[in-house]
C-alpha positions in Angstrom: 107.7 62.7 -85.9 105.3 64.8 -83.4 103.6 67.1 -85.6 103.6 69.8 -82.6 107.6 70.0 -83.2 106.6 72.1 -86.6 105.9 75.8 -86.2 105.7 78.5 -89.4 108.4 80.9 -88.2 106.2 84.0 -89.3 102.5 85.0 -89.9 100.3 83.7 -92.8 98.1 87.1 -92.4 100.0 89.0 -95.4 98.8 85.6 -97.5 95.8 85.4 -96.1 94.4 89.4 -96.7 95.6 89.2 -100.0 94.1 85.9 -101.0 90.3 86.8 -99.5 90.9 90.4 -100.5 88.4 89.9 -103.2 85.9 89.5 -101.0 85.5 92.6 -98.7 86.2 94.6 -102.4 82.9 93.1 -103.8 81.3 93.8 -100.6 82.7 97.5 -101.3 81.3 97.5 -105.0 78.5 96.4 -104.4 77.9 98.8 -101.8 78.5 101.8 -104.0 76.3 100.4 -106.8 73.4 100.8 -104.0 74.9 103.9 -103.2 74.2 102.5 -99.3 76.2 105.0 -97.9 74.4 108.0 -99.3 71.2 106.1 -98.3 72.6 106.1 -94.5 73.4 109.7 -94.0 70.5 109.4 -91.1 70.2 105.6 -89.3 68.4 103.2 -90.5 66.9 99.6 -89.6 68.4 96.3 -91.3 64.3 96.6 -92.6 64.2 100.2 -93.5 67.2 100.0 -96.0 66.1 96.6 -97.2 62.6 98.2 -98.3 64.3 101.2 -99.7 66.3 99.4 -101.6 64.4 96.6 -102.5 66.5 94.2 -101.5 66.3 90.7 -100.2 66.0 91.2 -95.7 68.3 88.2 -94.8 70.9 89.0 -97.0 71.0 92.5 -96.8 71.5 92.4 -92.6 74.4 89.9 -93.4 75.7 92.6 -96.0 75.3 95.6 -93.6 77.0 93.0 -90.8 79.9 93.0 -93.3 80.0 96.6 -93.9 80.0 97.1 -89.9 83.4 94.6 -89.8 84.7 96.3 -91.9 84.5 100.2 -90.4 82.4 101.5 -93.5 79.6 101.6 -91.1 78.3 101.4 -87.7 75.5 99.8 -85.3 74.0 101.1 -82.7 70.6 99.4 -81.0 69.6 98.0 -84.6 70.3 101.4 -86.3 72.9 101.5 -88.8 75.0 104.7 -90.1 78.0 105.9 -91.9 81.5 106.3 -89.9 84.6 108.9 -90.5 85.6 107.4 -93.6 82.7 106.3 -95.6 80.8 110.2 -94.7 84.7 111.6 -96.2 84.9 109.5 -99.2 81.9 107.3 -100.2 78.8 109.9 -99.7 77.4 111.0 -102.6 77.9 114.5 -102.1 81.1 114.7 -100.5 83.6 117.0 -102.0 86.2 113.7 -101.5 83.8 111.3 -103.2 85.7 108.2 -104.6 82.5 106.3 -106.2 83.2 106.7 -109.2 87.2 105.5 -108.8 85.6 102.1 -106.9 84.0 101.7 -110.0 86.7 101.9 -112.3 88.7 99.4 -110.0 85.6 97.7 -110.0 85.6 97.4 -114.0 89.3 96.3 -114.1 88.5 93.1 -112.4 88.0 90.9 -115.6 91.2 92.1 -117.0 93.1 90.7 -113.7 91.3 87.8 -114.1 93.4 87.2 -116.9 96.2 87.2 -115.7 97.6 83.8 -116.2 96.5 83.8 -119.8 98.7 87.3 -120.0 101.7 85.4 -118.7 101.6 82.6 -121.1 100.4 84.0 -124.2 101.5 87.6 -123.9 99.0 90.4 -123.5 95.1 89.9 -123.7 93.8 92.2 -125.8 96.2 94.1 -129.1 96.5 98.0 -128.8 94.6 98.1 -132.5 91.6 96.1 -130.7 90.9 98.8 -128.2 88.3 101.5 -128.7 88.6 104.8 -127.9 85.8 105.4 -126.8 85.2 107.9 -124.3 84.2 107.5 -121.0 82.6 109.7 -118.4 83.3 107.6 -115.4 87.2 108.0 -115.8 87.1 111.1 -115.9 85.6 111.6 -112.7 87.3 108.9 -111.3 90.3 110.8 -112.2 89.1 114.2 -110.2 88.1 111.7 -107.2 91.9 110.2 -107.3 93.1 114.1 -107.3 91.0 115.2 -104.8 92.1 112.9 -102.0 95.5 114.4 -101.5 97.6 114.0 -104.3 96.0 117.6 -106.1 96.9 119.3 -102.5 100.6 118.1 -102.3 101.2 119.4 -105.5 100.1 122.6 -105.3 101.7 123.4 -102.3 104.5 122.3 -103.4 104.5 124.7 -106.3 102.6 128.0 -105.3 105.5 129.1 -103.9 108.2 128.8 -106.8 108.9 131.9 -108.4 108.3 131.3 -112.2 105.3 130.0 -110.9 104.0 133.0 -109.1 105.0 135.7 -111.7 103.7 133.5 -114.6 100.7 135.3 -116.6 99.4 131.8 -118.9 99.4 128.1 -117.7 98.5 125.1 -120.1 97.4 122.3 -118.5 98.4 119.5 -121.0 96.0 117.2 -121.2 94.4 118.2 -118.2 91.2 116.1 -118.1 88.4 117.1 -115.5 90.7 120.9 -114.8 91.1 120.8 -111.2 94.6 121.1 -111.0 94.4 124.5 -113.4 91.8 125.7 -111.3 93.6 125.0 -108.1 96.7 127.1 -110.2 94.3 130.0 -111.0 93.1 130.2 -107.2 96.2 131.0 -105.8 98.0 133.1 -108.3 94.9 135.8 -109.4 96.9 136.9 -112.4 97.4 133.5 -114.2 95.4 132.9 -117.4 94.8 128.6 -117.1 94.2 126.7 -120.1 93.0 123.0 -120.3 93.7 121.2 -123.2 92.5 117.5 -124.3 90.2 115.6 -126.1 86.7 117.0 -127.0 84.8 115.4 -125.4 86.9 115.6 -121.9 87.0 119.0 -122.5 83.0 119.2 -122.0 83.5 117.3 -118.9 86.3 120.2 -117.7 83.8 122.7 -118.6 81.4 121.7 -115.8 84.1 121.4 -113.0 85.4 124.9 -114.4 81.4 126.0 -113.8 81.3 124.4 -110.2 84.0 126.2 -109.3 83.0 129.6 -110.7 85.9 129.8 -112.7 84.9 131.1 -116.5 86.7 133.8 -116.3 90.1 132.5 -115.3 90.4 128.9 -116.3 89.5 128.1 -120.5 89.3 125.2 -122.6 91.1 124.3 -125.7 89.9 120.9 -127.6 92.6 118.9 -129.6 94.8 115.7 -130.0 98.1 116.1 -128.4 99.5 114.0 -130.4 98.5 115.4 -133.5 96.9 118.9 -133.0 98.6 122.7 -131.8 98.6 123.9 -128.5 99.7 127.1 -129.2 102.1 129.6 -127.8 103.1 131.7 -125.5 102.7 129.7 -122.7 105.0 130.8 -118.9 103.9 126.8 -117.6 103.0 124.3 -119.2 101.4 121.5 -116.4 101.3 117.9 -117.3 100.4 115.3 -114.6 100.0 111.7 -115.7 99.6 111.6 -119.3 102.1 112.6 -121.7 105.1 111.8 -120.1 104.6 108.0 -120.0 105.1 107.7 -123.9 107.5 104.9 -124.7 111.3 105.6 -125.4 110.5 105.6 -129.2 107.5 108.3 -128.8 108.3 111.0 -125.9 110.9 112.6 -128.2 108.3 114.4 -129.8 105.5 115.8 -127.4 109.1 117.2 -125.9 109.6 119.2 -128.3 106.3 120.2 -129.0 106.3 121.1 -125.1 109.5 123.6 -125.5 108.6 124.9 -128.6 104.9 126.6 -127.1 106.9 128.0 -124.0 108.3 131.5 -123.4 112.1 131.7 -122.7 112.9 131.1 -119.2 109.2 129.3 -119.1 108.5 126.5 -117.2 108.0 122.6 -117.9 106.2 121.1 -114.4 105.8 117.0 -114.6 103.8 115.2 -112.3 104.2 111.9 -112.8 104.3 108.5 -111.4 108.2 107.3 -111.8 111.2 105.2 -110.5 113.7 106.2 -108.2 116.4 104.5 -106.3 115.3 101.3 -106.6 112.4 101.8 -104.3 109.2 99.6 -104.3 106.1 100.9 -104.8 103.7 98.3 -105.3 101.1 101.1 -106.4 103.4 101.6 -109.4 104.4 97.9 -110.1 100.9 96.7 -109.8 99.7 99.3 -112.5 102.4 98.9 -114.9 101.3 95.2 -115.1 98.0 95.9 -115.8 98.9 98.3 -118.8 101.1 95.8 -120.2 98.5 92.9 -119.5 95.6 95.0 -121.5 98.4 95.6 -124.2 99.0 99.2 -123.7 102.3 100.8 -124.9 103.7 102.7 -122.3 107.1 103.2 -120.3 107.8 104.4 -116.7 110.6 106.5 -116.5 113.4 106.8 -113.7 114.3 109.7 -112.5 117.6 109.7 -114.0 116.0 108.9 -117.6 113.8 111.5 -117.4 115.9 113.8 -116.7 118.5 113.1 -119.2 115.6 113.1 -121.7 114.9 116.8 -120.8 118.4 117.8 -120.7 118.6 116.3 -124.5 115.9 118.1 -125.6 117.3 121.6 -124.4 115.5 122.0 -121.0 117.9 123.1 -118.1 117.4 124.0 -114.2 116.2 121.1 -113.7 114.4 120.6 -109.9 113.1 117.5 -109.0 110.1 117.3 -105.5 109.9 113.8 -104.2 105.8 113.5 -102.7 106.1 110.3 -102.9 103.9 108.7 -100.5 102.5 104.3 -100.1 100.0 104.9 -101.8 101.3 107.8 -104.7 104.6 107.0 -105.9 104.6 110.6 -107.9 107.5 112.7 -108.7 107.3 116.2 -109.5 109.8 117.3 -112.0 110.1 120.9 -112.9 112.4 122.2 -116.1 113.2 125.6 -117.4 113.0 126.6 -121.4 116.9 128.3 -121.4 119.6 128.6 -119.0 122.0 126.6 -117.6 122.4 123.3 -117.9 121.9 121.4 -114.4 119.8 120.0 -111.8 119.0 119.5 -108.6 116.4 117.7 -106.0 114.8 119.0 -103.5 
């Protein structure tokens, strides 16, 4: 048998990236835990960023070789500096900073590495285990993720639709770090945006709110969704990747709570991560394993569940914007309080 007969009839590279992708991702981490990038705003010697840094000379060329290979930075006559990408998203200062969402990837990595104890013995860690305690980081790592695109898509997609732009108060339901209700309250001047969530998010929303210059226009409200009011009144209520993945057994009731606080003919928008069609989105599939691996409970909806879940509980008019893209597998789902009964995409 002549071993020159045998030929793999495609490309190992897909197995390949995956299997060393760990590497270039600690090379990444470890990168913004130097904050290298911020560092090499103006170019800098192998030497000069080793002594800043305090950092071992040898290794640190090879690490700066690395980040060179891999575009993050460049080299020019011993000089290194930023490129495009890492100026748009891993600079300090950058309005599109994503530091603090490397992180949080970053902290996830001992969870994956349990993933073969997950498969055989169930999930890693029980839901009554967890603390909730809060953190900072994911909040901003939340605004980061926003910020990149996703925020922009979905407020062009709704600026323009009609409840929208006559509506006078906006809750955004557990809206976190605020920048979608500030976004709202920039481009209609007679909306009244409210952010509600936890307590201590809420002091986190307060300084994006302040950043942004937006006292006046965009307020607070601290509560449990789950347990706590959220008043009345309201002509759009906004919720974008937190209520509306409540298992089968718990969505009934933040529902209800939902079309009780609006208006007639007020508006329910969902942005929201779901299933459609059977397509793949291995953004999706990957984090729906990793809730279920740290024991979370939690359900992603298809479209067609969802949906029927808001037709059951009274909502009608229902539109639903596909802004999907490879890396954001949201759907935006938009439902009116009264009216008739139907739907339609868009």
């Amino acid at each position: 048998m002549n071993i020159l007969e045998f030929k793999p009839r495609i490309d190992a590279k897909l197995i390949d990236d995956m299997a060393k992708a760990y590497q270039a991702a600690q090379v990444l981490f470890t990168a913004i835990d130097y904050d290298i990038f911020t560092l090499l705003k103006k170019p800098k010697t192998a030497r000069e960023i080793s002594e800043e840094m305090g950092t071992d000379f040898e290794i640190t060329k090879k690490f700066l070789n690395v980040l060179v290979a891999l575009n993050l930075l460049s080299e020019t006559d011993g000089k290194y500096t930023i490129t495009t990408i890492s100026e748009t998203f891993l600079v300090r200062d950058s309005p599109f900073y994503q530091g603090n969402l490397v992180k949080l990837y970053a902290a996830a990595y001992d969870a994956w590495s349990k993933l073969g104890q997950a498969l055989k013995t169930g999930v890693i860690q029980k839901p009554d285990e967890k603390k909730n305690a809060f953190d900072k980081t994911f909040i901003l790592a939340m605004a980061e993720a926003s910020m990149r695109g996703p925020l922009q898509r979905v407020v062009e997609k709704i600026r323009d639709i009609p409840e929208f732009k006559k509506a006078k108060k906006l809750l955004d339901l557990g809206g976190g770090h605020g920048l979608y209700a500030i976004a709202f309250a920039q481009i209609n001047p007679d909306l009244e945006a409210i952010v509600f969530d936890l307590p201590p998010v809420i002091e986190v929303t307060k300084e994006f709110i302040s950043q942004y210059g937006m006292e006046e226009r965009v307020k607070v409200m601290a509560g449990d969704f789950d347990k706590d009011d959220i008043g009345k009144g309201y002509d759009v209520i906004f919720v974008s990747h937190s209520a509306f993945y409540h298992t089968k057994e718990t969505i009934h009731e933040p529902l209800e709570k939902i079309y009780e606080a609006l208006n007639k003919d007020g508006i329910l928008i969902s942005n929201h991560w779901m299933l459609d069609n059977g397509k793949k989105s291995i953004t999706l599939a990957l984090w729906d394993l990793w809730l279920s691996v740290l024991g979370y409970p939690h359900h992603v909806y298809t479209v067609k569940e969802f949906i029927d879940l808001l037709q059951e509980k009274r909502f009608s008019d229902v539109h639903v914007i596909d802004i999907t893209t490879s890396e954001d597998p949201s759907m935006i789902v938009i439902a009116k309080k009264g009216g008739e009964l139907k739907w339609e995409r868009r």
